[in-house]
N, C-alpha and C positions, 0 to 999 in steps of 0.2 A: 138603295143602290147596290149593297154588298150583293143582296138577293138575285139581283138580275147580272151581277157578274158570274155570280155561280149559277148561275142558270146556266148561263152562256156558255163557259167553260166547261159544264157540262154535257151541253148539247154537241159542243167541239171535238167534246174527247171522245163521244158518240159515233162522230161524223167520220174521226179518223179510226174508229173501231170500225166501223163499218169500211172504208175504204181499204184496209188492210185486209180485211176477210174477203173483198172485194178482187182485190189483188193477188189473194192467193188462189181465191176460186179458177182467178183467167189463166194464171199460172198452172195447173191442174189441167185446165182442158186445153190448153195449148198443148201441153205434154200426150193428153190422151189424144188428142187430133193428130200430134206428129205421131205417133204409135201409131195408131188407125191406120195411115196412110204408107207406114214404111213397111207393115207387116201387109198389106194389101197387097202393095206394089213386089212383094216377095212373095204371095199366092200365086200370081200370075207369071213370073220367074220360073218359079217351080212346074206350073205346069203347060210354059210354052217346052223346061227342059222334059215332060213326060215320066215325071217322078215319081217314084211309088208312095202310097200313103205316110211309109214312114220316112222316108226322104220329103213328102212334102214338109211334113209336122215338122223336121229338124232345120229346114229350111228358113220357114216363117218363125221356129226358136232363136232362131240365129241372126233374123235380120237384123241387130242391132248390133251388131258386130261389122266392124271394118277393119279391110287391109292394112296392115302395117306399111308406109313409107318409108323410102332410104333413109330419112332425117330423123324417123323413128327410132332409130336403132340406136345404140349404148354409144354413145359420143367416147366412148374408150376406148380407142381400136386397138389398142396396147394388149389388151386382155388376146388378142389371138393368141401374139408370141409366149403366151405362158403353156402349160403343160395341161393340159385337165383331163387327161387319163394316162395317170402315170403308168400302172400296169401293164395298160395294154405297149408302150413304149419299150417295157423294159421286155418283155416277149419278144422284141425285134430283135434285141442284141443278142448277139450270137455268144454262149458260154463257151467258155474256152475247152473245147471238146478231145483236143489233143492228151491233157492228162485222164479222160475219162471216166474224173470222182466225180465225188457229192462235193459242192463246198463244205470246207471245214466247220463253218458254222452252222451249218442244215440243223435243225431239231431232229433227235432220235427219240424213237419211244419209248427205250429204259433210262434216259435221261430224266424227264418229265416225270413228277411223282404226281404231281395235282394241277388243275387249271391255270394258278396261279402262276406256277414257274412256266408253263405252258406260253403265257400272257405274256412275260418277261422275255421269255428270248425269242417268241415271236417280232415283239416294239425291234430289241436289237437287229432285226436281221433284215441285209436292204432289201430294197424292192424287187429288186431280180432276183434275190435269191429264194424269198416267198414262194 
Protein backbone atom coordinates (compact mmCIF):
# COMPACT_ATOMS: atom_id res chain seq x y z
CA UNK A 1 0.00 0.00 0.00
CA UNK A 2 3.08 2.47 0.84
CA UNK A 3 3.97 1.79 -3.01
CA UNK A 4 0.79 2.89 -4.46
CA UNK A 5 0.61 5.92 -2.27
CA UNK A 6 3.71 7.06 -3.72
CA UNK A 7 2.82 6.26 -6.93
CA UNK A 8 -0.07 8.45 -6.53
CA UNK A 9 1.61 11.32 -5.20
CA UNK A 10 3.84 11.05 -7.58
CA UNK A 11 1.67 11.01 -10.51
CA UNK A 12 -0.07 14.25 -8.57
CA UNK A 13 3.06 16.26 -8.21
CA UNK A 14 3.26 15.38 -12.10
CA UNK A 15 -0.19 16.57 -12.75
CA UNK A 16 0.51 19.79 -11.02
CA UNK A 17 3.94 20.19 -12.82
CA UNK A 18 2.44 19.89 -15.83
CA UNK A 19 -0.52 22.25 -15.11
CA UNK A 20 1.80 25.02 -13.87
CA UNK A 21 3.90 24.88 -17.17
CA UNK A 22 0.52 24.68 -18.51
CA UNK A 23 -0.41 27.87 -17.09
CA UNK A 24 2.41 29.59 -17.79
CA UNK A 25 2.49 28.57 -21.57
CA UNK A 26 -1.34 30.27 -21.75
CA UNK A 27 0.14 33.22 -19.89
CA UNK A 28 2.78 33.77 -22.61
CA UNK A 29 0.52 33.60 -25.43
CA UNK A 30 -2.06 35.53 -24.07
CA UNK A 31 0.74 38.34 -23.70
CA UNK A 32 1.98 37.48 -27.24
CA UNK A 33 -1.76 37.78 -28.77
CA UNK A 34 -2.32 41.07 -26.90
CA UNK A 35 1.12 42.31 -28.36
CA UNK A 36 -0.01 41.03 -31.88
CA UNK A 37 -2.94 42.84 -31.81
CA UNK A 38 -2.05 46.31 -30.12
CA UNK A 39 1.11 46.71 -32.45
CA UNK A 40 -1.25 45.66 -35.57
CA UNK A 41 -3.86 48.00 -34.55
CA UNK A 42 -0.87 50.66 -34.42
CA UNK A 43 0.20 49.60 -38.13
CA UNK A 44 -2.93 50.75 -39.31
CA UNK A 45 -2.93 54.16 -37.10
CA UNK A 46 0.24 54.92 -38.74
CA UNK A 47 -0.62 54.43 -41.96
CA UNK A 48 -4.29 55.81 -42.12
CA UNK A 49 -1.87 58.98 -40.53
CA UNK A 50 0.42 58.62 -43.98
CA UNK A 51 3.66 58.15 -42.06
CA UNK A 52 6.93 58.00 -43.16
CA UNK A 53 8.91 54.56 -42.61
CA UNK A 54 10.48 56.01 -39.73
CA UNK A 55 7.45 57.35 -38.05
CA UNK A 56 5.78 54.21 -38.91
CA UNK A 57 8.59 51.88 -36.85
CA UNK A 58 8.38 54.56 -33.80
CA UNK A 59 4.77 54.31 -33.94
CA UNK A 60 4.24 50.39 -33.65
CA UNK A 61 7.56 50.88 -30.96
CA UNK A 62 5.49 52.90 -29.03
CA UNK A 63 2.19 51.20 -28.89
CA UNK A 64 2.50 50.10 -25.55
CA UNK A 65 2.70 53.22 -24.29
CA UNK A 66 -0.34 55.20 -22.86
CA UNK A 67 -1.51 58.59 -21.90
CA UNK A 68 -0.93 59.91 -18.75
CA UNK A 69 -4.46 60.84 -16.89
CA UNK A 70 -5.27 63.55 -14.47
CA UNK A 71 -5.31 60.95 -11.57
CA UNK A 72 -1.87 60.17 -12.89
CA UNK A 73 -0.14 62.82 -11.80
CA UNK A 74 1.98 63.28 -8.42
CA UNK A 75 -0.97 63.50 -5.87
CA UNK A 76 1.40 66.36 -4.24
CA UNK A 77 0.23 69.40 -5.69
CA UNK A 78 2.26 71.14 -2.98
CA UNK A 79 5.50 70.61 -5.02
CA UNK A 80 4.21 73.61 -7.44
CA UNK A 81 4.56 76.23 -4.91
CA UNK A 82 8.20 75.29 -4.24
CA UNK A 83 11.09 76.93 -6.40
CA UNK A 84 12.77 74.51 -8.91
CA UNK A 85 14.89 76.86 -10.79
CA UNK A 86 16.16 78.86 -8.57
CA UNK A 87 18.58 80.66 -10.89
CA UNK A 88 16.57 81.39 -13.36
CA UNK A 89 14.28 83.41 -10.42
CA UNK A 90 17.16 85.14 -9.14
CA UNK A 91 17.88 86.85 -12.87
CA UNK A 92 14.42 88.39 -12.42
CA UNK A 93 15.38 90.45 -9.48
CA UNK A 94 16.55 93.62 -10.27
CA UNK A 95 20.18 94.37 -8.64
CA UNK A 96 20.39 97.44 -7.00
CA UNK A 97 21.80 99.47 -10.00
CA UNK A 98 21.80 102.83 -8.39
CA UNK A 99 25.20 102.22 -6.72
CA UNK A 100 26.64 100.75 -10.01
CA UNK A 101 29.26 98.08 -8.12
CA UNK A 102 30.13 94.59 -8.04
CA UNK A 103 28.65 93.21 -4.93
CA UNK A 104 31.25 93.09 -2.28
CA UNK A 105 31.36 89.65 -2.10
CA UNK A 106 31.81 88.84 -6.03
CA UNK A 107 34.86 86.52 -6.42
CA UNK A 108 38.14 88.36 -8.05
CA UNK A 109 40.73 86.67 -9.71
CA UNK A 110 43.82 87.74 -7.73
CA UNK A 111 41.83 86.61 -4.87
CA UNK A 112 41.51 82.94 -5.73
CA UNK A 113 45.05 81.05 -5.52
CA UNK A 114 43.66 77.47 -6.42
CA UNK A 115 40.24 75.67 -7.05
CA UNK A 116 39.74 75.05 -3.93
CA UNK A 117 39.37 78.60 -2.45
CA UNK A 118 37.72 79.06 -5.70
CA UNK A 119 34.94 76.27 -4.30
CA UNK A 120 34.72 78.18 -1.06
CA UNK A 121 33.66 81.29 -1.86
CA UNK A 122 31.69 80.29 -4.63
CA UNK A 123 29.11 77.78 -1.73
CA UNK A 124 29.27 81.36 0.08
CA UNK A 125 27.84 83.53 -2.38
CA UNK A 126 23.94 83.80 -2.97
CA UNK A 127 22.31 82.87 -5.69
CA UNK A 128 21.89 86.21 -7.29
CA UNK A 129 25.02 87.19 -6.85
CA UNK A 130 26.54 83.95 -8.82
Amino acid sequence: TKLILLDSLLQEMSNVNELDSLEKELSQVLLNDERYWRENSAKFRAVAQNASYEQFEEIVKASHLKPLDKKDKSPNQKSKSSIWNSISLASKKSLPESSGAIPSRMISRDSVKNIDEFYAQWRCLEIEER
